[in-house]
N, C-alpha and C positions, 0 to 999 in steps of 0.2 A: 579434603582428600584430593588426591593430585592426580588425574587421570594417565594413563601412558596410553600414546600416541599407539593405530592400530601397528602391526608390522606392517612394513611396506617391500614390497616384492617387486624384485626384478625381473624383467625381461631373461628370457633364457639367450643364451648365444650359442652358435655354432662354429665351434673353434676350430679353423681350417688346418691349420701348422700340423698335427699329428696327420691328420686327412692326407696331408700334400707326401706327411714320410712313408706314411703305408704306401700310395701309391706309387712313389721309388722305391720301396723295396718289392713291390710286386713287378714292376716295371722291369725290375736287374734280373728276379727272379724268373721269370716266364724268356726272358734274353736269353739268361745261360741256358735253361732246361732247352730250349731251341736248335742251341750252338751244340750241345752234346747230342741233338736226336739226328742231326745231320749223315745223311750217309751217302761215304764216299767209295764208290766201289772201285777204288784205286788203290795200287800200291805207293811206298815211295821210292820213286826214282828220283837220280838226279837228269834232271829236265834241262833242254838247251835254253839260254835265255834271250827273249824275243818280244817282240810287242804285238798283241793279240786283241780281240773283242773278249768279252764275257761273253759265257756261253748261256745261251739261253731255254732249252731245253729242258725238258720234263726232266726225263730220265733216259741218259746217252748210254749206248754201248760203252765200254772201256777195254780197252786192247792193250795193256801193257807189256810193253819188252825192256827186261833187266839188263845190267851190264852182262851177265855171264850165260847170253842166249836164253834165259827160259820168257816163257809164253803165258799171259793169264788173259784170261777173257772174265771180265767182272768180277776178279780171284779167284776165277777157277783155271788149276794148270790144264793147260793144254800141248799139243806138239803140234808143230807143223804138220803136220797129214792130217788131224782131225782138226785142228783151227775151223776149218769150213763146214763140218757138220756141227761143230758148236755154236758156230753164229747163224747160221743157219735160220734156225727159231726166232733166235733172237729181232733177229731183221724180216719179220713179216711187215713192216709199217716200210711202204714205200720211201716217207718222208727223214726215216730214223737215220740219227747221224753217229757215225763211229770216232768215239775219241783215240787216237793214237798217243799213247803214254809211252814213248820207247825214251831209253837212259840216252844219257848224254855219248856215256862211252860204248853204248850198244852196239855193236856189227852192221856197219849201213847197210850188208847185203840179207841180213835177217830181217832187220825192219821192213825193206823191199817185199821183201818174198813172202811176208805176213801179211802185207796190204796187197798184194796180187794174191794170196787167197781166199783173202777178206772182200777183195772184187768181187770172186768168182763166186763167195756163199751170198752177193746180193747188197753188200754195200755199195752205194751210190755216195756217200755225204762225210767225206773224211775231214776231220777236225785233228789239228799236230795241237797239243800241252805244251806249254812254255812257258817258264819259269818268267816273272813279270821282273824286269829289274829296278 
């Protein structure tokens, strides 16, 4: 009678290759979900183009002026005469910087007249947007 040999057992392995897809797809995934939580409290203008730093800021005022004169403060419309109780609040932080978003083809004497009220409700720290070329 012919005995059969015990089973012989292998080593288990831990196979990387899946390992390595899951964590590209988690990797893309957790990117995009990021890229969409982004919040921009801008409108779009079209912006003069310029060469600038990144801004590095928590979270800036945003001051945008349209082509066709209106006024938002973080999207919210404002006019000229209340511009300055709106920001008002806003700028309790000594250090806080103001982004100016005004259009390209905006009123140079509106944008003026927005940041001289934007002085006066306690902006110190003006930053001008510019389209990067």
């Amino acid at each position: 009678m012919k005995l059969r040999k015990p089973r012989v057992f292998r080593k288990g392995r831990i196979e990387i290759i899946p390992m390595i897809d899951v964590m590209f797809f988690l990797l893309a995934t957790f990117m995009l979900a990021s890229l969409s939580m982004q919040n921009l409290d801008s409108l779009q203008v079209n912006l003069p183009q310029g060469q600038a730093e990144k801004l590095n800021t928590k979270a800036p005022v945003t001051l945008t002026l349209t082509n066709d004169s209106k006024i938002f403060v973080n999207r919210t419309p404002v006019t000229l005469e209340t511009l300055a109780e709106t920001l008002k609040p806003l700028l309790q932080d000594s250090d806080q910087k103001l982004v100016v978003s005004a259009d390209n083809d905006a009123p140079q004497g509106m944008v003026v007249q927005a940041m001289l009220r934007a002085r006066s409700a306690g902006a110190q720290h003006f930053l001008i947007a510019v389209k990067h070329q």
